[in-house]
Backbone as ProteinMPNN parsed JSONL, in Angstrom:
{"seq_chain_A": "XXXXXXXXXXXXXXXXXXXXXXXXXXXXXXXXXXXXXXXXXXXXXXXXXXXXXXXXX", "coords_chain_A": {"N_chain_A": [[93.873, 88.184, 117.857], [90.845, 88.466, 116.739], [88.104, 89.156, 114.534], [84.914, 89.409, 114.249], [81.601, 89.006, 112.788], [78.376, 91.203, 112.175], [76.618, 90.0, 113.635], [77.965, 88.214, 115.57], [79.054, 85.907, 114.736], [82.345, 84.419, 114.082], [84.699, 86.173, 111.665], [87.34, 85.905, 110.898], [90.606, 84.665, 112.91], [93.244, 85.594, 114.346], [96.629, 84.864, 115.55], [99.637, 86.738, 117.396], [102.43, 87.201, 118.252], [105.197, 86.006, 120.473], [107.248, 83.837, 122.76], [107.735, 85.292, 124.69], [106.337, 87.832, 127.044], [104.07, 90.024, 125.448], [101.455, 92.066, 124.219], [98.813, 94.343, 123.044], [97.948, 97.067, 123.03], [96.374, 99.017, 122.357], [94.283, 99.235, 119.556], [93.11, 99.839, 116.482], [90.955, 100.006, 113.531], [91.889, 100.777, 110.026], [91.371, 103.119, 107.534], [91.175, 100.947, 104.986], [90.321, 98.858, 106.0], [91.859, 97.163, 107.213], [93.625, 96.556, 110.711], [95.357, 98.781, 112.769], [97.952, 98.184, 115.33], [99.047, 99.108, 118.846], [101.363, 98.393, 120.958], [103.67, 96.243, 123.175], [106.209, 94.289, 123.397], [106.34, 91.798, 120.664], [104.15, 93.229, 119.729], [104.735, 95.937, 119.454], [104.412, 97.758, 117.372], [102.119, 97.206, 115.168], [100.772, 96.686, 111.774], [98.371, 95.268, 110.17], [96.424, 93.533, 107.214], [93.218, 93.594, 105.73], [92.091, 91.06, 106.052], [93.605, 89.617, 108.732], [96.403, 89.569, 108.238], [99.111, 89.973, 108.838], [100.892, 93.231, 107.563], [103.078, 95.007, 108.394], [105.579, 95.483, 111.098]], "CA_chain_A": [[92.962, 89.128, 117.284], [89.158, 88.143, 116.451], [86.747, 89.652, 114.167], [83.238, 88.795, 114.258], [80.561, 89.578, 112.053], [77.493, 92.435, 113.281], [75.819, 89.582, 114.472], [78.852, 87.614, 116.638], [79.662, 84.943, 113.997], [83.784, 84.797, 113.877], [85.12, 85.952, 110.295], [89.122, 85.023, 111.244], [91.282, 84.668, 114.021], [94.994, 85.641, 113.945], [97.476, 85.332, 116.942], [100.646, 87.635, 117.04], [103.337, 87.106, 119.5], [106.526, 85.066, 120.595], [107.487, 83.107, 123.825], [107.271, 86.216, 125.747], [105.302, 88.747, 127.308], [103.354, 90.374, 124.061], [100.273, 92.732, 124.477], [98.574, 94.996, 122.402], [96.596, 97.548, 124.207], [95.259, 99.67, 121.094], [93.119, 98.753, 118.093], [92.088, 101.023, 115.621], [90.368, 100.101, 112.129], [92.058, 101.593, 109.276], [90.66, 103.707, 106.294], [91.672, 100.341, 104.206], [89.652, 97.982, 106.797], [92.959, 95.985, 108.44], [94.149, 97.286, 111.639], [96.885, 99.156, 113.452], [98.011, 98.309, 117.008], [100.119, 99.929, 119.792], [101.397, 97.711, 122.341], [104.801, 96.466, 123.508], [106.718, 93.371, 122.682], [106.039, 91.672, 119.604], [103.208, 94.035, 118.85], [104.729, 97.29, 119.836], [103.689, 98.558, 116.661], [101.949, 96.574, 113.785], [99.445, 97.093, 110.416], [97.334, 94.225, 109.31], [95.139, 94.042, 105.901], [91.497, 93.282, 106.022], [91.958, 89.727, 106.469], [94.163, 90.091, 109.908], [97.695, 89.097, 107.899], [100.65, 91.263, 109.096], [101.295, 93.944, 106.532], [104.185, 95.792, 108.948], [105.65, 96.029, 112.053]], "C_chain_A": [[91.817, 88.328, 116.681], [88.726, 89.33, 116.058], [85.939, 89.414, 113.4], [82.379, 89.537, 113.212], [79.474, 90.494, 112.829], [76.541, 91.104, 114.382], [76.245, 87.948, 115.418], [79.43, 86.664, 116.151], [81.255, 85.144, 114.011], [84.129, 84.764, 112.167], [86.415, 85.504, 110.485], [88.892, 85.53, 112.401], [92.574, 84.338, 113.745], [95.835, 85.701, 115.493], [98.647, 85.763, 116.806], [101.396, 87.313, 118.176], [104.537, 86.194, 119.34], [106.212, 84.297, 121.983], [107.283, 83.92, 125.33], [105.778, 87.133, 126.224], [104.692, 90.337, 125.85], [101.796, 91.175, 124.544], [99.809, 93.863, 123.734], [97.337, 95.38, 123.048], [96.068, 98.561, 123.562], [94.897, 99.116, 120.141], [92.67, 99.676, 117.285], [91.869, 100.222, 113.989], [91.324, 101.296, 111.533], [91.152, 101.744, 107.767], [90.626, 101.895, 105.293], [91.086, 98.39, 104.909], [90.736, 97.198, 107.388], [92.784, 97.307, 109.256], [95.477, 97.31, 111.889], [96.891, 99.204, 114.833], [99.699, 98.508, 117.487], [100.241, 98.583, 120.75], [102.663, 97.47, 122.764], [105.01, 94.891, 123.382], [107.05, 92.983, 121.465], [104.706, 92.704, 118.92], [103.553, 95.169, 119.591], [104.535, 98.354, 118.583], [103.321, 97.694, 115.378], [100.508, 97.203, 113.124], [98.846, 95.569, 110.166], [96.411, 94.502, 108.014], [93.81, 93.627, 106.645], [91.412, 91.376, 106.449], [92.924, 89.233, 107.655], [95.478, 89.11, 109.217], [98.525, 90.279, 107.889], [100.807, 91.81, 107.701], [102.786, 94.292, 106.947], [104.342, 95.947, 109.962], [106.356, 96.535, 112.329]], "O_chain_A": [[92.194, 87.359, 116.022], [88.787, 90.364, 116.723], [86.013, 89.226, 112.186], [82.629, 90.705, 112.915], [79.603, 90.582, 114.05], [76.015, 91.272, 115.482], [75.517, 87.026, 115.786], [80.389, 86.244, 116.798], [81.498, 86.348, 113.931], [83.949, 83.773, 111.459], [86.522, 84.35, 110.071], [88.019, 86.221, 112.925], [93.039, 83.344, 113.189], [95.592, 86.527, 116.373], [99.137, 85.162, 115.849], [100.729, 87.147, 119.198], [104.846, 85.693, 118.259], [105.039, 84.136, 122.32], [106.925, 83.555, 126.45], [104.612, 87.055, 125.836], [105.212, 91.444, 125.714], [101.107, 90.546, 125.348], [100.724, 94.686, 123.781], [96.326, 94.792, 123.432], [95.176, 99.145, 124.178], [95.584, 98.114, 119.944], [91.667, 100.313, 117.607], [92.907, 99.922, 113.4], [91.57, 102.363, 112.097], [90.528, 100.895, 107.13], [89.485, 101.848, 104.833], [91.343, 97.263, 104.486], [90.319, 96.424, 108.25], [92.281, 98.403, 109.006], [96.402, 96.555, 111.589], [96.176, 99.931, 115.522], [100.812, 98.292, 117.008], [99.289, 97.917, 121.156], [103.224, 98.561, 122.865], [103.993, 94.208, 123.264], [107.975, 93.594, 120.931], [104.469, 92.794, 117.716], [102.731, 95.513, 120.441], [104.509, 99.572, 118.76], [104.219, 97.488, 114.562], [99.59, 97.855, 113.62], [99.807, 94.862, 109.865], [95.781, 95.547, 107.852], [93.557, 93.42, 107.832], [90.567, 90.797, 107.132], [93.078, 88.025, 107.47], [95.572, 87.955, 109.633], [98.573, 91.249, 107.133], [100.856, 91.046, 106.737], [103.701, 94.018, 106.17], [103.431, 96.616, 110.449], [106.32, 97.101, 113.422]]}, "name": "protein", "num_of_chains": 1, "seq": "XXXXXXXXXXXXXXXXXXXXXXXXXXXXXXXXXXXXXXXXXXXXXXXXXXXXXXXXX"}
């Protein structure tokens, strides 16, 4: 996960996964600025805060 500033600068970069096959094929911004993603493996369902550090999966 990467995110950039409005004008492409990188603010972090977090990577999520294990040894396997790992993919996260939604993204949504929450009210609280982390995100929540859908996907299957290790990210078949996680929260992040604003600074992309696992809250919950």
């Amino acid at each position: 996960m990467l995110k950039l500033e409005e004008n492409g600068d990188s603010l972090w970069m977090r990577n999520f996964g294990g040894d396997g096959d790992d993919e996260a094929f939604s993204i949504q911004e929450t009210n609280d600025h982390g995100f929540i993603m859908g996907g299957y493996g290790f990210a078949s369902l996680m929260k992040t805060d604003s600074f992309g550090e696992m809250e919950w999966s």
